[in-house]
C-alpha positions as CSV (number, residue, x, y, z in Angstrom):
1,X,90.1,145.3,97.9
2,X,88.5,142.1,97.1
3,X,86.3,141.9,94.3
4,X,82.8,141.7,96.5
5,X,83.2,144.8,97.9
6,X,84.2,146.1,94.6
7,X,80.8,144.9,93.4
8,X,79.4,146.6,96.6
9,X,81.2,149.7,95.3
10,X,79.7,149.9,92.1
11,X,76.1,149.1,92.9
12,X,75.9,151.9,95.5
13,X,77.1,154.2,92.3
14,X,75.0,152.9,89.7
15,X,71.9,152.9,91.3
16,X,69.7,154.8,90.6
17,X,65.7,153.5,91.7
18,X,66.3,152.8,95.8
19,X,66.1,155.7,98.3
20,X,69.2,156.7,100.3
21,X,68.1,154.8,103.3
22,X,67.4,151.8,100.9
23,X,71.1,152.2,99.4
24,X,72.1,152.3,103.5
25,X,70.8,150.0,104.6
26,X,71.5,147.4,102.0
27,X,75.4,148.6,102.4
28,X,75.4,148.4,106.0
29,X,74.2,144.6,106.4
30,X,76.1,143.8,103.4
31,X,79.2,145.0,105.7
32,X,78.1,143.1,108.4
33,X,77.2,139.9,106.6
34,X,80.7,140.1,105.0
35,X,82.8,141.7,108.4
36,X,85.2,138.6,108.7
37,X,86.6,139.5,105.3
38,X,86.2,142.9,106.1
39,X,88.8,143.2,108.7
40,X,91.2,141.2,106.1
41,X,91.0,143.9,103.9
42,X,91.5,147.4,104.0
43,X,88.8,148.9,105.7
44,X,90.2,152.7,104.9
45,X,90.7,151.8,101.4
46,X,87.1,150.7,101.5
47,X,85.9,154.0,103.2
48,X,87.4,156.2,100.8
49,X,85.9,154.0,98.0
50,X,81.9,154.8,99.6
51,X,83.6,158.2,100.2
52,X,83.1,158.6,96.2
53,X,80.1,157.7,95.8
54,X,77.3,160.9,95.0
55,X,78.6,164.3,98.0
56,X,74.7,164.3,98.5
57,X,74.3,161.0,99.7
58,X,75.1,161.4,103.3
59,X,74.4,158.6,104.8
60,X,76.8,156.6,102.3
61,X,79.3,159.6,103.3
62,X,78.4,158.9,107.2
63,X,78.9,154.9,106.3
64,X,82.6,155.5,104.6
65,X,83.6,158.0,107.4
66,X,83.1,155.6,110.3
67,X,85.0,152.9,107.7
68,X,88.0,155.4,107.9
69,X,87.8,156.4,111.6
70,X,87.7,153.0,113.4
71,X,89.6,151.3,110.5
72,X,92.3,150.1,113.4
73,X,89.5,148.9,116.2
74,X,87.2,146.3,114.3
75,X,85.3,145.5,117.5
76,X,83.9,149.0,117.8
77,X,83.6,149.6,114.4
78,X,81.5,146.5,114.6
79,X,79.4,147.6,117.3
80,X,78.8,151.2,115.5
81,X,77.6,149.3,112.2
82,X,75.2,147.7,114.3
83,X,73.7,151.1,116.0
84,X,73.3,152.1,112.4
85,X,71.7,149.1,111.1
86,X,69.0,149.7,113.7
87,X,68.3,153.3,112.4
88,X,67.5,151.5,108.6
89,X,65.2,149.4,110.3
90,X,61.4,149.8,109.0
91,X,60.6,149.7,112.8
92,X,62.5,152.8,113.5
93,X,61.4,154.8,110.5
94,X,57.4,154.3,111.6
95,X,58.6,155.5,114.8
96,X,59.3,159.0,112.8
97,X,56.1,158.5,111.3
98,X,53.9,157.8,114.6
99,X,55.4,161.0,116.3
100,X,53.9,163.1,113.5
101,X,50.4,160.8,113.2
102,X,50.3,162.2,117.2
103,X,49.9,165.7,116.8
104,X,47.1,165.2,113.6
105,X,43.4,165.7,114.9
106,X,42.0,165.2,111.6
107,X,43.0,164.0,108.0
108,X,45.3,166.0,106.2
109,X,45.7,167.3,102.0
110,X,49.5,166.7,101.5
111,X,51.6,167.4,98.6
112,X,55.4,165.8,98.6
113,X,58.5,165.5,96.2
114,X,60.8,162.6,95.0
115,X,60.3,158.9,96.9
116,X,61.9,159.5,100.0
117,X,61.9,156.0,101.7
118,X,61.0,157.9,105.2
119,X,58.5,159.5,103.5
120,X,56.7,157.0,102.1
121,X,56.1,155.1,105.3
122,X,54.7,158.1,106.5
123,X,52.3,158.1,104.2
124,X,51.8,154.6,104.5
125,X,51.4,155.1,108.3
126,X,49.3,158.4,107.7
127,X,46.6,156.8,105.3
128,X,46.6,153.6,107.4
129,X,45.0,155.9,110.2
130,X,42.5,157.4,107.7
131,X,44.8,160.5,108.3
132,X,45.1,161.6,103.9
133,X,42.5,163.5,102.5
134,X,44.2,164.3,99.4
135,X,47.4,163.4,98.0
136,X,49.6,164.6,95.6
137,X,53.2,163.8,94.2
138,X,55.2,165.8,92.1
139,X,56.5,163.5,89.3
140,X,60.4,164.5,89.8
141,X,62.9,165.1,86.9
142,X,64.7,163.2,85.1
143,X,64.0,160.0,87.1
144,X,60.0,160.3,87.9
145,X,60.5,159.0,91.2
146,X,57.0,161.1,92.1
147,X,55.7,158.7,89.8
148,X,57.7,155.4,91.4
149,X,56.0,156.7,94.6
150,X,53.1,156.8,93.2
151,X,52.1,153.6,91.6
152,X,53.7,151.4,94.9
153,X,51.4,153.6,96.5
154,X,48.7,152.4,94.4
155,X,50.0,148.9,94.8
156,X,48.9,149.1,98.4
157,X,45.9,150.5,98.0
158,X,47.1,154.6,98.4
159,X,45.3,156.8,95.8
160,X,47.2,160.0,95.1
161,X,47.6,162.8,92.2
162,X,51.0,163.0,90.1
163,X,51.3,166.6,89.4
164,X,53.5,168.6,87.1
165,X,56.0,171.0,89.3
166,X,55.3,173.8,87.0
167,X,52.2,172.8,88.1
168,X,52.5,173.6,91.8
169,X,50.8,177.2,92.5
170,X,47.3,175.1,91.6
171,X,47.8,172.6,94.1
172,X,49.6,174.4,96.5
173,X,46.6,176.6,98.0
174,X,44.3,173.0,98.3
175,X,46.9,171.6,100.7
176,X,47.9,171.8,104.5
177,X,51.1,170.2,104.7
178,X,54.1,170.2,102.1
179,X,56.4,167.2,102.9
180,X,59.5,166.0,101.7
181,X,62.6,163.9,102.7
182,X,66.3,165.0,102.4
183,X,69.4,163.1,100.9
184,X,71.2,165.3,103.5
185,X,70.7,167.4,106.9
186,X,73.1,170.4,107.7
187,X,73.2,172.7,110.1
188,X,72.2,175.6,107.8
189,X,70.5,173.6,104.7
190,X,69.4,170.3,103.8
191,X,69.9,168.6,100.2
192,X,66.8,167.6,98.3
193,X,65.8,167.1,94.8
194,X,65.4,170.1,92.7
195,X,62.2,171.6,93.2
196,X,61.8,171.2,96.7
197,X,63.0,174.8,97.4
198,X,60.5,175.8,94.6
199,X,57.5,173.9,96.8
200,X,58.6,175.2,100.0
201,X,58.3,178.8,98.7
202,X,55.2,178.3,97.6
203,X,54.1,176.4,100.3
204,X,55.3,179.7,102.6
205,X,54.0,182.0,100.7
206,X,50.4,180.3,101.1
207,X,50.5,180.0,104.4
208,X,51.5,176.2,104.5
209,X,52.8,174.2,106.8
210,X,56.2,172.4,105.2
211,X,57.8,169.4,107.0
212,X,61.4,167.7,106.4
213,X,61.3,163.9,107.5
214,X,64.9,162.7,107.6
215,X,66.9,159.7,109.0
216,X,69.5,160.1,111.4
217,X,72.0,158.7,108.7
218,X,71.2,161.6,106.8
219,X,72.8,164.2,109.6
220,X,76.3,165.3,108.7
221,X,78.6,167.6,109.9
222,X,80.4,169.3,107.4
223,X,79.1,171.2,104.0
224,X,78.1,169.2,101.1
225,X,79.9,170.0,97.4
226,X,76.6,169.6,95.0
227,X,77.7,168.1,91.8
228,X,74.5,166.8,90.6
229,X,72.2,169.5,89.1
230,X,69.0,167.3,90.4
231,X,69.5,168.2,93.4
232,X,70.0,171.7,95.6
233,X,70.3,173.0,98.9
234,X,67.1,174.1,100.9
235,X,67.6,176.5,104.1
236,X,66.8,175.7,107.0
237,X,65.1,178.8,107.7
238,X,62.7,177.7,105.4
């Protein structure tokens, strides 16, 4: 493996700051922009590298698995790179966030967890239609992405409320809606920063309504090892 997509390699697993779709998408048209070398190198040997990158990143684990499975036919690996690439287009993630603006009659009190990218153009979209009434973020351990989410939210003009998640049974009862993202999308679970199951049950138990916005990329197949203690699985019976 050439030393570029070594330095591909370690960026995916030292960052830290970017949301998953972020890390995608950035790894997906760094693959394209580089594909003639690509194909000269080993594209399984590449795969398996991404493959190591954080279990609960699945759309980094969906990336590397379609680097091992059409490692032989470059032209329709190609052409698959490309289909994802469209789903890490901004374009495609309002689309998520104008199917939910269309079944709102009024503005809406919110509360949400960690900086899902998805997520935060749904909020964008949402107070851009005079759709927020009140917003609140849960700050998020040990990174504070609530609080990342909250001051580029402030940068565009987005007022909202960084809360405490011990804090959550006094906000909890002032809200309609608890939202969050998910690194990852099962069958049975998905994967979310710790303390989303926490909001969820509160959000339940109040009578909430609680919504999962999640990419396409994030949909996988097969069960997810957790080896980071931020982050835990949420039922999807939930």
């Amino acid at each position: 493996m050439n030393d570029e997509f070594k330095i591909l390699i370690n960026e995916i697993k030292g960052n830290s700051t970017n949301g998953d779709i972020e890390i995608a998408r950035m790894t997906i048209y760094f693959l394209l922009d580089h594909f003639s070398s690509l194909i000269e190198n080993d594209i399984r040997e590449l795969g398996n590298a991404l493959g190591q990158s954080r279990s609960e990143m699945a759309s980094i684990q969906n990336i590397a698995q379609l680097l091992i499975d059409f490692n032989d036919s470059p032209k329709i690996l190609h052409g698959k790179l490309i289909e994802l690439k469209e789903k890490t287009d901004i374009n495609y993630t309002d689309s998520i966030a104008y199917s939910f603006i269309s079944t709102l009659n009024s503005p809406i009190r919110v509360i949400t967890i960690s900086r899902s990218s998805t997520v935060k153009r749904v909020l964008i979209q949402l107070s851009r239609n005079n759709l927020i009434k009140n917003l609140f973020i849960i700050r998020s351990y040990p990174g504070l992405e609530g609080i990342q989410l909250h001051k580029e939210l402030l940068e565009m003009g987005i007022n909202s409320i960084p809360v405490y998640l011990a804090e959550i049974n006094k906000y909890v009862p002032k809200i309609d809606i608890a939202i969050s993202g998910a690194d990852a999308i099962t069958n049975d679970y998905i994967v979310n920063k710790l303390g989303t199951r926490l909001l969820f049950e509160y959000a339940i138990l109040h009578k909430k309504t609680t919504i999962v916005f999640g990419n396409p990329l994030k949909r996988i197949v097969r069960d997810i090892s957790i080896n980071n203690e931020i982050f835990e699985k949420i039922p999807i019976e939930y």
